[in-house]
MARBA-905095 format. One line per 5 residues: number of its first residue (from 1); their letters; for each residue x, y, z of N, C-alpha, C, O. Coordinates in nm, 2 decimals. Example, Ala and Ser with C-alpha at 12.3 -4.5 7.8 and 13.67 -1.06 7.14 Angstrom:
2
1) AS) 1.32:-0.57:0.78:1.23:-0.45:0.78:1.32:-0.33:0.78:1.42:-0.33:0.85  1.28:-0.22:0.71:1.37:-0.11:0.71:1.29:0.00:0.79:1.34:0.11:0.80
// end
This chain:
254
1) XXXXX) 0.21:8.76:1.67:0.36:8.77:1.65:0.39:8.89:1.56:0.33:8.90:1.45  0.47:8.97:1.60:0.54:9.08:1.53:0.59:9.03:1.39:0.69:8.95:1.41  0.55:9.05:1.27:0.61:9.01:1.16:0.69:9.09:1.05:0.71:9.07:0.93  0.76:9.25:1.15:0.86:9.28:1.12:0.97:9.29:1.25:0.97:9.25:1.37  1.11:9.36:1.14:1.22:9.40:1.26:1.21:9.21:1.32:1.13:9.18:1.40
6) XXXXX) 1.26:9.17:1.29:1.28:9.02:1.30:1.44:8.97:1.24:1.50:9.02:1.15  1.49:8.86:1.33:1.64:8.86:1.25:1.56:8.66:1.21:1.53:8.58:1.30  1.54:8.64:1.10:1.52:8.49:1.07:1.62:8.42:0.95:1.68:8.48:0.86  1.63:8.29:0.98:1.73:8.20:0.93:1.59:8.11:0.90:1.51:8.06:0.98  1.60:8.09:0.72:1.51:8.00:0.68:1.62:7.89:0.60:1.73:7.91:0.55
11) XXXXX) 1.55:7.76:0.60:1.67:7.64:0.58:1.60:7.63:0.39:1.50:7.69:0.35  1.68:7.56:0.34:1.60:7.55:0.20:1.59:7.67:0.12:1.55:7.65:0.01  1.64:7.83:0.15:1.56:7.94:0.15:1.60:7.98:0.04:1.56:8.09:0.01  1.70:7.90:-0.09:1.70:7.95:-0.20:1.64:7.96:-0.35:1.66:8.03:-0.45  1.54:7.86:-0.32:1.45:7.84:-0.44:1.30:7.83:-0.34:1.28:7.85:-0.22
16) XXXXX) 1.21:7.79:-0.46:1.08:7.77:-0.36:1.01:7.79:-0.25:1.09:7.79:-0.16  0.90:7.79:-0.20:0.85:7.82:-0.08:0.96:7.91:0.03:0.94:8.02:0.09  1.06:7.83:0.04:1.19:7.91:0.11:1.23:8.05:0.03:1.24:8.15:0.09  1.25:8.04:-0.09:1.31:8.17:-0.14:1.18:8.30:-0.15:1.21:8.42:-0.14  1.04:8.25:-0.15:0.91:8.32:-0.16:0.88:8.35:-0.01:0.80:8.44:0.01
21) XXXXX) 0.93:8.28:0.13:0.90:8.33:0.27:1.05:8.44:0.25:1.04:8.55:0.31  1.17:8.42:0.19:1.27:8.49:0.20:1.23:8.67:0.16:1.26:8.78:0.22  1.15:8.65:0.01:1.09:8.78:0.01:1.03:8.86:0.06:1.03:8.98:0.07  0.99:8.77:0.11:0.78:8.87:0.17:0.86:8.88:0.32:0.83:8.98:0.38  0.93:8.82:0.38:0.98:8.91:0.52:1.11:9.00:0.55:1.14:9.07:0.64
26) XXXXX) 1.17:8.97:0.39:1.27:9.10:0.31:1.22:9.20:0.35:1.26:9.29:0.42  1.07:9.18:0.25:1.00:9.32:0.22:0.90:9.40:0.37:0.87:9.52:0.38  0.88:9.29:0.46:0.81:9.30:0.56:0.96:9.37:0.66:0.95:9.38:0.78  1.07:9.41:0.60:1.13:9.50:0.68:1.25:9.41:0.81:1.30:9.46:0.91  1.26:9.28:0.77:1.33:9.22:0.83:1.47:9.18:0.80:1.52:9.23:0.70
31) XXXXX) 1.56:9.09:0.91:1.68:9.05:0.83:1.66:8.93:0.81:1.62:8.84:0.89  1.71:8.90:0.66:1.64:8.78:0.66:1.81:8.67:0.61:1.90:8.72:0.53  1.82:8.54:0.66:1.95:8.47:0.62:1.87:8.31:0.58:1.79:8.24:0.64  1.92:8.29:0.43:1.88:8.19:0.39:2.00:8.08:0.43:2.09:8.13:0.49  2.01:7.94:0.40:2.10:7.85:0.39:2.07:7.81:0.27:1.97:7.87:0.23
36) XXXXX) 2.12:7.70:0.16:2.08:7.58:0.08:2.21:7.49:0.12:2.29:7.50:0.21  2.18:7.39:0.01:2.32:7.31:-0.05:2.40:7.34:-0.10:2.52:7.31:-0.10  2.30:7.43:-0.19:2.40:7.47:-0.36:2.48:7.61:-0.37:2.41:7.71:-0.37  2.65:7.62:-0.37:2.64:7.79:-0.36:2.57:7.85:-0.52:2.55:7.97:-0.55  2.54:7.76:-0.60:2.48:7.83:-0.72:2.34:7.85:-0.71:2.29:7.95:-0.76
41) XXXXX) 2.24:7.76:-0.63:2.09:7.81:-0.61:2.12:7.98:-0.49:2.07:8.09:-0.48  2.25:7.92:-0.41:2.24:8.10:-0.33:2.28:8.19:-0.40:2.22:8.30:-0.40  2.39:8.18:-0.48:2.41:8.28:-0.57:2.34:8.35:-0.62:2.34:8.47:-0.60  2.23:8.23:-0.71:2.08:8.31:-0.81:2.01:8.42:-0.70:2.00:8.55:-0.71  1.98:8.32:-0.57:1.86:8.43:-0.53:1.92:8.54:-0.44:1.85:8.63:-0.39
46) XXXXX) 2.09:8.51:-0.43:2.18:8.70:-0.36:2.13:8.79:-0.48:2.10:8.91:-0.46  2.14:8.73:-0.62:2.15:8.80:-0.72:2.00:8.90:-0.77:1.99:9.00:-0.84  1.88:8.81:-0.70:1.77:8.84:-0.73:1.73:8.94:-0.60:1.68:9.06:-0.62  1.74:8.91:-0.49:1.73:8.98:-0.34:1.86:9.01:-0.30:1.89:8.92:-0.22  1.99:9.10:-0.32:2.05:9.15:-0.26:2.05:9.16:-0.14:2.17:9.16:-0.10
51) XXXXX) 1.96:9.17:-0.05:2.00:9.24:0.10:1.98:9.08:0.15:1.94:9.08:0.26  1.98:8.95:0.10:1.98:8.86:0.18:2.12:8.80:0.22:2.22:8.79:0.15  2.11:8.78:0.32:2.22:8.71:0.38:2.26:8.52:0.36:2.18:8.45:0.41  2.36:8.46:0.29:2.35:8.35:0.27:2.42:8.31:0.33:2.48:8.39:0.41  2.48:8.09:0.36:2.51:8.06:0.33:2.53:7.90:0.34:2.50:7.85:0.45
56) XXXXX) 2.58:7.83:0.24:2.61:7.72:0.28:2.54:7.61:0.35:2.51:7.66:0.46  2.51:7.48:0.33:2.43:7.41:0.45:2.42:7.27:0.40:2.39:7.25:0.28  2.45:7.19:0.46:2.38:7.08:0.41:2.28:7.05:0.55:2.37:6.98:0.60  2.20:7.05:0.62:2.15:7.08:0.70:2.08:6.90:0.72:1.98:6.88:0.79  2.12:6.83:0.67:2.09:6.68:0.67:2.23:6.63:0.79:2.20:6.54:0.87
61) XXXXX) 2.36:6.67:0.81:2.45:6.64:0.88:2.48:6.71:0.95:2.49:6.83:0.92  2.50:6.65:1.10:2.53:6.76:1.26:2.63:6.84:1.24:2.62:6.96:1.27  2.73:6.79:1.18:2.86:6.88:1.19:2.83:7.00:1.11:2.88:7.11:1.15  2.75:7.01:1.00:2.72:7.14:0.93:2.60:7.24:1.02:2.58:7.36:1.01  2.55:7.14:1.09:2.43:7.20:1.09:2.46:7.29:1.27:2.39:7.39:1.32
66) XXXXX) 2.57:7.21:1.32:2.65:7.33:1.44:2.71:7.43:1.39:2.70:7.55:1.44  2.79:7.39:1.26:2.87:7.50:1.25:2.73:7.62:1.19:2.75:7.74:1.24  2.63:7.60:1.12:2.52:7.62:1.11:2.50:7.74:1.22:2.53:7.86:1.21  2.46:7.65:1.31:2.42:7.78:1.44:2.51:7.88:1.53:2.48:7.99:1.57  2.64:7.80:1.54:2.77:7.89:1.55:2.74:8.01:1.45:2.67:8.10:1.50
71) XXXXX) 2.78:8.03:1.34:2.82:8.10:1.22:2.63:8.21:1.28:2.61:8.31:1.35  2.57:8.16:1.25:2.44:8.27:1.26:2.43:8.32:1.40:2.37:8.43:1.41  2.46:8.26:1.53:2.49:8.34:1.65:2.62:8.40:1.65:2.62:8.49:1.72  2.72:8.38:1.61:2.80:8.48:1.58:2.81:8.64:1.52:2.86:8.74:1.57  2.72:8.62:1.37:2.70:8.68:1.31:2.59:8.81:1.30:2.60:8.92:1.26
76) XXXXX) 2.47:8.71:1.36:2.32:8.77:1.36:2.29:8.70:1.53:2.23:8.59:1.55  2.35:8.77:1.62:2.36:8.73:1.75:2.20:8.79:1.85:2.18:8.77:1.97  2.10:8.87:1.76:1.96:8.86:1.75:1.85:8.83:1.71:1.74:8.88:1.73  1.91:8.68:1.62:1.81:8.56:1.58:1.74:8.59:1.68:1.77:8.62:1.80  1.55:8.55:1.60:1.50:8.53:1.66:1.36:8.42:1.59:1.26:8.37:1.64
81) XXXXX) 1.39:8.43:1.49:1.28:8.29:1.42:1.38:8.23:1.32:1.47:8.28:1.25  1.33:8.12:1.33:1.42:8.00:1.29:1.29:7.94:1.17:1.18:7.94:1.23  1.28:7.92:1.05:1.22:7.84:0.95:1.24:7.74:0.93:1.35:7.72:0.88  1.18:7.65:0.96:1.27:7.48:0.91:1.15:7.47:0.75:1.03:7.47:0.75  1.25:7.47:0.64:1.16:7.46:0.51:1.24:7.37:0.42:1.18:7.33:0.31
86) XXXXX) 1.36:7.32:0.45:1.46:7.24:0.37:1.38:7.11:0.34:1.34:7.05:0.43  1.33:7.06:0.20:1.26:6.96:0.21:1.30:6.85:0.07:1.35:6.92:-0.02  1.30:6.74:0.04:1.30:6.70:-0.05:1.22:6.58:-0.08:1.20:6.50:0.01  1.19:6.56:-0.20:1.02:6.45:-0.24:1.06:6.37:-0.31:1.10:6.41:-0.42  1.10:6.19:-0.28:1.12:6.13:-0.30:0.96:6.01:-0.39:0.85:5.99:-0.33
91) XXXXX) 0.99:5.96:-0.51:0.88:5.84:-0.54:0.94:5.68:-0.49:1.01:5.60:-0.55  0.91:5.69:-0.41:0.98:5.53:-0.35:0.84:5.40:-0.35:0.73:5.39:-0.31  0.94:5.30:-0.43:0.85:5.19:-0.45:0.92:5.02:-0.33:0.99:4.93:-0.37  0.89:5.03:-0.26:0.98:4.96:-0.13:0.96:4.80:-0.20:1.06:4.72:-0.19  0.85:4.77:-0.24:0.89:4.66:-0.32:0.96:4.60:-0.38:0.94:4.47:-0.40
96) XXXXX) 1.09:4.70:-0.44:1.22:4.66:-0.48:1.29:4.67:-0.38:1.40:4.72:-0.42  1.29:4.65:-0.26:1.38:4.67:-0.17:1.42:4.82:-0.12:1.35:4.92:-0.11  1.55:4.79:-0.09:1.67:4.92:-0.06:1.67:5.00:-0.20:1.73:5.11:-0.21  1.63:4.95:-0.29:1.72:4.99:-0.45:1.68:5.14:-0.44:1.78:5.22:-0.43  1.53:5.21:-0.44:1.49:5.33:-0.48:1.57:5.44:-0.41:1.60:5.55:-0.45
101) XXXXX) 1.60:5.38:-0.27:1.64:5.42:-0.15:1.77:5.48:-0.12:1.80:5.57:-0.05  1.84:5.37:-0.23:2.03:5.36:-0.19:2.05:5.43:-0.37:2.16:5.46:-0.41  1.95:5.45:-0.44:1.97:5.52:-0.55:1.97:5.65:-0.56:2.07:5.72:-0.60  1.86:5.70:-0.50:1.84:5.84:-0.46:1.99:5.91:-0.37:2.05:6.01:-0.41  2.02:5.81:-0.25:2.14:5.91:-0.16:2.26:5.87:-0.20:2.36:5.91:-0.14
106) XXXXX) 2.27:5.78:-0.31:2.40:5.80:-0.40:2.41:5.89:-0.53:2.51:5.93:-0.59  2.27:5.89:-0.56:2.30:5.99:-0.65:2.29:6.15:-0.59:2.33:6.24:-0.66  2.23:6.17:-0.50:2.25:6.31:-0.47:2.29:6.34:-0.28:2.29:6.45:-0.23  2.32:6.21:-0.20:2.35:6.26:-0.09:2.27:6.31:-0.02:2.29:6.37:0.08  2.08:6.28:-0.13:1.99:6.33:-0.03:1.94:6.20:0.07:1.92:6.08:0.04
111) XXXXX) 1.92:6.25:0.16:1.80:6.13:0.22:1.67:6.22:0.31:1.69:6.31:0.38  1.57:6.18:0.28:1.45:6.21:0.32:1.42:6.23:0.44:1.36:6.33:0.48  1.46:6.15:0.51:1.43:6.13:0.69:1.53:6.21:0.77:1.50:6.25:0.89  1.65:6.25:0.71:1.75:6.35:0.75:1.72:6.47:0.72:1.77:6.55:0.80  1.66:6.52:0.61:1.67:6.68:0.60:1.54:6.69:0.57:1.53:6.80:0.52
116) XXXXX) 1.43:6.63:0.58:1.34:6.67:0.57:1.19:6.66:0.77:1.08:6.68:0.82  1.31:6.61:0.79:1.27:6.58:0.97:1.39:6.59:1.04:1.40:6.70:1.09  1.50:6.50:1.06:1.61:6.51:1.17:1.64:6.68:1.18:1.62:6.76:1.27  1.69:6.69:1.05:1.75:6.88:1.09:1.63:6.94:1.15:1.68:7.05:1.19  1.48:6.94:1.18:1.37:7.03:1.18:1.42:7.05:1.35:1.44:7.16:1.40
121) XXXXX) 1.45:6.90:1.42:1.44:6.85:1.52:1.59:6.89:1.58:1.57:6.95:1.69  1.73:6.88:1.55:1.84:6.93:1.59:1.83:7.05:1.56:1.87:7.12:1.66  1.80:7.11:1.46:1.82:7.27:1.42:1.75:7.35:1.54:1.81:7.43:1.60  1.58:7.29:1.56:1.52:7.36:1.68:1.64:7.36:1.78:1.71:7.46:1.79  1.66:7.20:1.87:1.72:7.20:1.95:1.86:7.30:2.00:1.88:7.34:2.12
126) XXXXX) 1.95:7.34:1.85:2.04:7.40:1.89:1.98:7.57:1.90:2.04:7.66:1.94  1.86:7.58:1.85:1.86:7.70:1.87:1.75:7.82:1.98:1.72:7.94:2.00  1.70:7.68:2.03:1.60:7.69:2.12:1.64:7.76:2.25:1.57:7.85:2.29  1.78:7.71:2.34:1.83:7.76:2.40:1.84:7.96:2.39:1.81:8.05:2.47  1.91:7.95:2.28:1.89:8.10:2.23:1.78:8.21:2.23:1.79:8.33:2.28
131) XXXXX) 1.67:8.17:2.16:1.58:8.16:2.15:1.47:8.23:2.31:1.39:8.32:2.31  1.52:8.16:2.41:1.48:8.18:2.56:1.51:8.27:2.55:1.41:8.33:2.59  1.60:8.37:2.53:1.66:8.49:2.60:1.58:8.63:2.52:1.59:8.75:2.55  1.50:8.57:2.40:1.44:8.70:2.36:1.31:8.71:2.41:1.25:8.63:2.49  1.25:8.86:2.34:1.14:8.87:2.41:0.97:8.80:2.34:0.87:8.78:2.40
136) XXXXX) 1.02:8.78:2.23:0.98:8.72:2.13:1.06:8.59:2.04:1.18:8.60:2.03  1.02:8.50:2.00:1.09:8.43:1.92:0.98:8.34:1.87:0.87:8.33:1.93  1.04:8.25:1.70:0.91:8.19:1.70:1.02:8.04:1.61:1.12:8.06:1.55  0.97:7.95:1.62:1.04:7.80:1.58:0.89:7.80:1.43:0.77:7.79:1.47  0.92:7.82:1.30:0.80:7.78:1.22:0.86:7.64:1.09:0.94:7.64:1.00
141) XXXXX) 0.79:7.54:1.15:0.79:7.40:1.05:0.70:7.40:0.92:0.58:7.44:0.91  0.79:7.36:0.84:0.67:7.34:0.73:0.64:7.21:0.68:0.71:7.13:0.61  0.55:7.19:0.74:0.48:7.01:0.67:0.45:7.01:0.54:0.53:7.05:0.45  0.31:6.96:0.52:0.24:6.93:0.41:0.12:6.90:0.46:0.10:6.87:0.57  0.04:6.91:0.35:-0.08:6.84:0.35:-0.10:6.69:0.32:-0.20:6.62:0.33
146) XXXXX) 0.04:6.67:0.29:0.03:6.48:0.25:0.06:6.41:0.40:0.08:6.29:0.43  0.06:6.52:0.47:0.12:6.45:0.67:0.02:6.40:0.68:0.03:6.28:0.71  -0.08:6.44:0.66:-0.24:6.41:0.74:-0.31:6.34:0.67:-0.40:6.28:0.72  -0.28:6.33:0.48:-0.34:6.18:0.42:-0.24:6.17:0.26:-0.25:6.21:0.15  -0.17:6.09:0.32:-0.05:6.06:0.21:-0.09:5.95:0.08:-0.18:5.86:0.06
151) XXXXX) 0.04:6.01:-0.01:0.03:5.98:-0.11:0.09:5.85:-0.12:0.21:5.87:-0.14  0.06:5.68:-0.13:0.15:5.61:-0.18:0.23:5.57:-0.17:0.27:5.49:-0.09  0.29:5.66:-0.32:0.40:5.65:-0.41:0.51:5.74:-0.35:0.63:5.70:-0.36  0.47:5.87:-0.27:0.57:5.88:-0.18:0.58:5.82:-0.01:0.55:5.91:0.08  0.60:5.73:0.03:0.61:5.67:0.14:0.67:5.73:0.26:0.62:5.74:0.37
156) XXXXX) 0.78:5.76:0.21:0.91:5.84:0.31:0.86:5.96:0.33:0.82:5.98:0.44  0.85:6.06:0.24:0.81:6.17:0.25:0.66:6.19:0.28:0.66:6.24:0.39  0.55:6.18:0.24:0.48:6.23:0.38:0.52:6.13:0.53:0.51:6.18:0.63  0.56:6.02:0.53:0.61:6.01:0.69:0.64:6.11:0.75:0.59:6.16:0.85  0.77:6.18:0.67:0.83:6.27:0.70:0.77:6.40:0.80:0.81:6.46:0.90
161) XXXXX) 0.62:6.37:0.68:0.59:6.55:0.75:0.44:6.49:0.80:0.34:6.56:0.80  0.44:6.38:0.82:0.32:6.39:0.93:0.39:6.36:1.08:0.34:6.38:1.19  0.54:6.31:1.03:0.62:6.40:1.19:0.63:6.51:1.22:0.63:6.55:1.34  0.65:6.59:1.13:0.69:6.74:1.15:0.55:6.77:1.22:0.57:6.84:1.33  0.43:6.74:1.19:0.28:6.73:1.27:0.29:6.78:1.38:0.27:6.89:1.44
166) XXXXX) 0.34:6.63:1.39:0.35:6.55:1.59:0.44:6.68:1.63:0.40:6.77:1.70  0.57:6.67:1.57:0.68:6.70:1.66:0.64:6.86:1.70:0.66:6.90:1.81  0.57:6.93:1.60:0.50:7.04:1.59:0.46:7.06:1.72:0.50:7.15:1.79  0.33:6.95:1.75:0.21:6.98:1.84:0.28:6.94:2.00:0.22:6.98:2.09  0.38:6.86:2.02:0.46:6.86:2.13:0.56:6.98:2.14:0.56:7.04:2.24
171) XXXXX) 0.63:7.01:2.06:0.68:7.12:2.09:0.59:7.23:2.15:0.59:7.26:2.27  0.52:7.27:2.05:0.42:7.42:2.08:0.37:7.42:2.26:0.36:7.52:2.33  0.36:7.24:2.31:0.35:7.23:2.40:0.41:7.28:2.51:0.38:7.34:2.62  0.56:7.22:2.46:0.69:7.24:2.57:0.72:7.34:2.56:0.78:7.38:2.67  0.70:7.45:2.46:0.72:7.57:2.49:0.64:7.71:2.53:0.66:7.83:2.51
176) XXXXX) 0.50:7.62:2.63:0.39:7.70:2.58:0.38:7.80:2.71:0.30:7.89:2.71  0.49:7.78:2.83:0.55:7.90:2.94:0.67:7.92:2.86:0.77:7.86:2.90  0.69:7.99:2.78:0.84:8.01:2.69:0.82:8.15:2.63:0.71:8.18:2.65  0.90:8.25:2.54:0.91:8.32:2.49:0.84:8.29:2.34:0.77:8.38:2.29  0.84:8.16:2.27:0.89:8.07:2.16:0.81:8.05:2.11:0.82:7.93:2.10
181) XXXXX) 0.70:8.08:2.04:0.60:8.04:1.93:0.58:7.93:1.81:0.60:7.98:1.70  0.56:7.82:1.81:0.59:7.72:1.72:0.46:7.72:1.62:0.35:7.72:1.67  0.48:7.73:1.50:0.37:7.75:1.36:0.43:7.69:1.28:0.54:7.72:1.23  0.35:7.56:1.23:0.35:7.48:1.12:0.23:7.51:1.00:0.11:7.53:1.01  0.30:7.51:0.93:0.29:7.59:0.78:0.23:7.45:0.72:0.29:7.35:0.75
186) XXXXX) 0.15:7.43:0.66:0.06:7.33:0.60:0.04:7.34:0.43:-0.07:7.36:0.38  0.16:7.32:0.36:0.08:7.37:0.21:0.03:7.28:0.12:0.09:7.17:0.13  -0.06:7.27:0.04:-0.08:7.18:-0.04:-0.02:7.15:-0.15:0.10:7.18:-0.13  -0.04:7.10:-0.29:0.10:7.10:-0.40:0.11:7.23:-0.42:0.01:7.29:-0.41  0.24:7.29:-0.44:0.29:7.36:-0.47:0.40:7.40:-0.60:0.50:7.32:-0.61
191) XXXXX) 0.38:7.50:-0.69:0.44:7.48:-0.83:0.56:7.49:-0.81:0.61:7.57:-0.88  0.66:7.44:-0.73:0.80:7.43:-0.69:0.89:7.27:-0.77:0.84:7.16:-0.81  1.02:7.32:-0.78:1.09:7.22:-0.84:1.11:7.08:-0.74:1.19:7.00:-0.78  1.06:7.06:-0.64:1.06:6.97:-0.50:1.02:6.83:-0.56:1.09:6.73:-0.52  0.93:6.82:-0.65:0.91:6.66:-0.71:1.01:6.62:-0.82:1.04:6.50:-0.85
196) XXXXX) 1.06:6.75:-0.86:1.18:6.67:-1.00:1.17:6.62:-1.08:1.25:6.54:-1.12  1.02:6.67:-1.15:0.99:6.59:-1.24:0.86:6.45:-1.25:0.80:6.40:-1.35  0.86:6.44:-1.11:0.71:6.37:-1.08:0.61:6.33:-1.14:0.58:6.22:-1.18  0.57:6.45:-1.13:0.46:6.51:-1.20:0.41:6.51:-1.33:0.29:6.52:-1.36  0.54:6.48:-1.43:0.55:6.54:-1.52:0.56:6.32:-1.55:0.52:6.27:-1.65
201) XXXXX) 0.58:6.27:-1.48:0.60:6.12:-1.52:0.46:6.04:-1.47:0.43:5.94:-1.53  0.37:6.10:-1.34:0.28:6.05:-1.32:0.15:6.12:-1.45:0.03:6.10:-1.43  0.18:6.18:-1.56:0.09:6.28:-1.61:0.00:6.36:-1.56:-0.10:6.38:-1.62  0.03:6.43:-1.45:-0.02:6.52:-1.39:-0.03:6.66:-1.44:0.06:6.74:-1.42  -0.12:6.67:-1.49:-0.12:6.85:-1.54:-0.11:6.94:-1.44:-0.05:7.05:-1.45
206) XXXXX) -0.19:6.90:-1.30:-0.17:7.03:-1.23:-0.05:7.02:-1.16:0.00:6.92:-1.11  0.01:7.16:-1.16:0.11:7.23:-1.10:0.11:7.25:-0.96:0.20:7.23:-0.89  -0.01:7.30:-0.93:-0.02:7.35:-0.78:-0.02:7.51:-0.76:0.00:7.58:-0.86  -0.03:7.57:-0.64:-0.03:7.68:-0.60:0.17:7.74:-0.60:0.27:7.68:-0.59  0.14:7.92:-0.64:0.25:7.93:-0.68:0.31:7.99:-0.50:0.24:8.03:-0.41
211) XXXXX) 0.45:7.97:-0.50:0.47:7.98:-0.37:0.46:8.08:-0.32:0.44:8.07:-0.20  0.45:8.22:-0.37:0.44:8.34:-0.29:0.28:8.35:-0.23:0.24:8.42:-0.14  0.20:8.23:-0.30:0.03:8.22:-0.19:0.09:8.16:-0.07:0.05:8.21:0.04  0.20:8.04:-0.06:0.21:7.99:0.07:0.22:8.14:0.16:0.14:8.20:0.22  0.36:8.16:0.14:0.44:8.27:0.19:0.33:8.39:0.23:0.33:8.44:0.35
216) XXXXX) 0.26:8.43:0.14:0.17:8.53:0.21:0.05:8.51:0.35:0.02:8.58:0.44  0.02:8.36:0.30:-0.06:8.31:0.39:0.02:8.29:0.53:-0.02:8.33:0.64  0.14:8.21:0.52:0.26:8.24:0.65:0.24:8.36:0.70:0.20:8.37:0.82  0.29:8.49:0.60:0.28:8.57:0.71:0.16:8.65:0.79:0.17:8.72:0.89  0.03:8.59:0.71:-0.07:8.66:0.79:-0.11:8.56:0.93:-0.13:8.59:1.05
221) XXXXX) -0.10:8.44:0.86:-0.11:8.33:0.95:-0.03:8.39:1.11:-0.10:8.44:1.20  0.09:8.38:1.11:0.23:8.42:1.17:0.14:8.56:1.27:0.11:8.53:1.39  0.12:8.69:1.21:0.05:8.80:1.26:-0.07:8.77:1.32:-0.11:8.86:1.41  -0.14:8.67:1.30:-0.25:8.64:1.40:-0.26:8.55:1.49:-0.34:8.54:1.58  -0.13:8.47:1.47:-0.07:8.36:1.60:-0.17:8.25:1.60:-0.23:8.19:1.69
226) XXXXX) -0.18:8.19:1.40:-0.23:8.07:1.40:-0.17:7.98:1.41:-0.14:7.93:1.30  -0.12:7.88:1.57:-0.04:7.76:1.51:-0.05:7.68:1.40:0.05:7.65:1.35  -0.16:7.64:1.35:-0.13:7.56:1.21:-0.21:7.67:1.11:-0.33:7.71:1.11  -0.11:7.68:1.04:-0.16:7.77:0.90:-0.16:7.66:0.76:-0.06:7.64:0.69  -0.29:7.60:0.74:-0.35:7.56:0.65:-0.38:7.63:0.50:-0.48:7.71:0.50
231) XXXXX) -0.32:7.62:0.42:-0.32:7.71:0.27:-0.35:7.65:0.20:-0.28:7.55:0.17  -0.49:7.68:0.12:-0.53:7.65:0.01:-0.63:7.49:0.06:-0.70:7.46:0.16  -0.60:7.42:-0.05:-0.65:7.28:-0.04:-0.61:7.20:0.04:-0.66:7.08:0.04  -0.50:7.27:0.13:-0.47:7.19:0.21:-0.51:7.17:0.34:-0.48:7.08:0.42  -0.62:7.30:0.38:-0.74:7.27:0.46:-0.84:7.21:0.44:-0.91:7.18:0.54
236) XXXXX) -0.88:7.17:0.35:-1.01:7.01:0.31:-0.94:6.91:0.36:-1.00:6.83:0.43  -0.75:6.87:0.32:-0.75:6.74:0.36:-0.71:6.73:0.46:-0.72:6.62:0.52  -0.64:6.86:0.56:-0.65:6.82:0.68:-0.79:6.83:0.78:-0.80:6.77:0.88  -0.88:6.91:0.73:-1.02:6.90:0.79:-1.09:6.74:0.77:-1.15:6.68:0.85  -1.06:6.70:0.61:-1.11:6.59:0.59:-1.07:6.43:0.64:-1.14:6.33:0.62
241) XXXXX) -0.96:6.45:0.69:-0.89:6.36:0.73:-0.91:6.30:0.85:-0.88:6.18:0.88  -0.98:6.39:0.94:-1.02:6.38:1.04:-1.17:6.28:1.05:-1.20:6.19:1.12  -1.26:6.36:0.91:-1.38:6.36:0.92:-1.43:6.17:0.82:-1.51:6.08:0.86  -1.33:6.17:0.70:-1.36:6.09:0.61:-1.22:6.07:0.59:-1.18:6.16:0.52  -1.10:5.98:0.64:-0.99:5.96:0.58:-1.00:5.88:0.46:-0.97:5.94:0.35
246) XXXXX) -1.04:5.74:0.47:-1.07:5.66:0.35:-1.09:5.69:0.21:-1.02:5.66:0.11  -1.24:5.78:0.21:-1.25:5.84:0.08:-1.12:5.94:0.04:-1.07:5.92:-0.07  -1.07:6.03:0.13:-0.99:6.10:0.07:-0.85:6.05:0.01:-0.79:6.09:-0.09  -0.82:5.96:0.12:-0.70:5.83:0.07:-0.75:5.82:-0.04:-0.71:5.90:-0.13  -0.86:5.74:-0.07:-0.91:5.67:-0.20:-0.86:5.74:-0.29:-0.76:5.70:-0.36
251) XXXX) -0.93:5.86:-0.31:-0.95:5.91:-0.41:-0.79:6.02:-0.47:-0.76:6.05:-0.58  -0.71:6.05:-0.33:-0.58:6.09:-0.39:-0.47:5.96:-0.44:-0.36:6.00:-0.50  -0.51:5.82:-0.42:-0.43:5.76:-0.46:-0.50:5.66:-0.55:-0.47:5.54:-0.54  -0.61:5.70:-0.64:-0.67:5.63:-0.76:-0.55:5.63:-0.88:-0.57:5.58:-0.99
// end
């Protein structure tokens, strides 16, 4: 896949992993249109990358997420890669019920299964159509490494992205007489603000890889037409998962 001269729309794209794929295809000579929630996380990173295009999103509800694709075929009516990276990491203990559950999307209106899967799945949909008419195009998901041997304590979220997996590996399928390239991005922890603190409560010293390794690895990955681009450690556990799931369960959730 051509990884310049590209018009892309990445979801998430103002902090983290999103704001670090927003660079490196800035710089790789593209046009690049981020979305978030927040107009103050878009603000920061208009203010840091100028030539990016923002705006607005809650990309967890339909009605945003049409006007969503309206607004970028209107505007950038030569889309042609779509990033699904909007993600958010919930610690849910289901034991207590609904409580962790109905705590979290009242206090921030997020929910897990909506913007970290449903948008991956309508966003493609509305833009896939489009998409057909170039000569290139590419649909890139970003999972995790917790899809393929999850953590616990987050329940919801790797579900999340051991759908994004699946939905991945059928797509790539359906579109494999298509223009349409589908690449799922595999990263392992990552030093991003996505746990909120987590980390910092389970006593975890390590941080993780910083995001501009994802993002680099995307775009070489991307240039050699690897559907699943595995970064970092996050090729042992999806290699291992296959090979020894148990031990590696075990031992990530000691």
């Amino acid at each position: 896949m051509q990884v310049k001269g590209n018009t892309i729309l990445i979801t998430g794209g103002a902090t983290g992993i999103g704001f670090a794929l927003a660079e490196i295809f800035l710089c790789q000579g593209n046009e690049v249109i981020i979305c978030a929630r927040t107009e103050e996380n878009l603000r920061k990173a208009k203010d840091r990358l100028p030539e990016l295009h923002t705006i607005r999103c809650d990309v967890s509800k339909e009605a945003e997420r049409e006007k969503l694709h309206e607004w970028v075929i209107s505007n950038f009516p030569e889309i042609n890669v779509l990033i699904n990276n909007a993600g958010i990491q919930r610690m849910i203990d289901l034991r207590k019920g609904p409580e962790n559950l109905l705590r979290y999307l009242q206090a921030d209106g997020g929910d897990e299964i909506d913007i970290n899967f449903k948008a991956y799945v309508y966003l493609a949909a509305h833009f896939i159509p489009d998409f057909m008419k170039r000569e290139e195009a590419a649909i890139v998901n970003v999972s995790s490494g917790l899809g393929f041997v999850p953590m616990a304590s987050m329940p919801v979220y790797c579900a999340t992205k051991a759908a994004v997996h699946s939905f991945s590996i059928s797509l790539r399928h359906q579109m494999k007489d298509s223009p349409i390239k589908i690449f799922e991005i595999i990263p392992p922890m990552v030093d991003t603000d996505l746990d909120k603190g987590g980390r910092g409560r389970r006593g975890q010293a390590e941080r993780g890889i910083p995001p501009q390794e994802v993002a680099k690895a995307t775009l070489i990955g991307m240039e050699k037409d690897e559907p699943e681009i595995a970064v970092g450690t996050a090729r042992n556990i999806k290699s291992g998962a296959r090979e020894d799931f148990e031990q590696i369960f075990s031992r990530m959730n000691r």
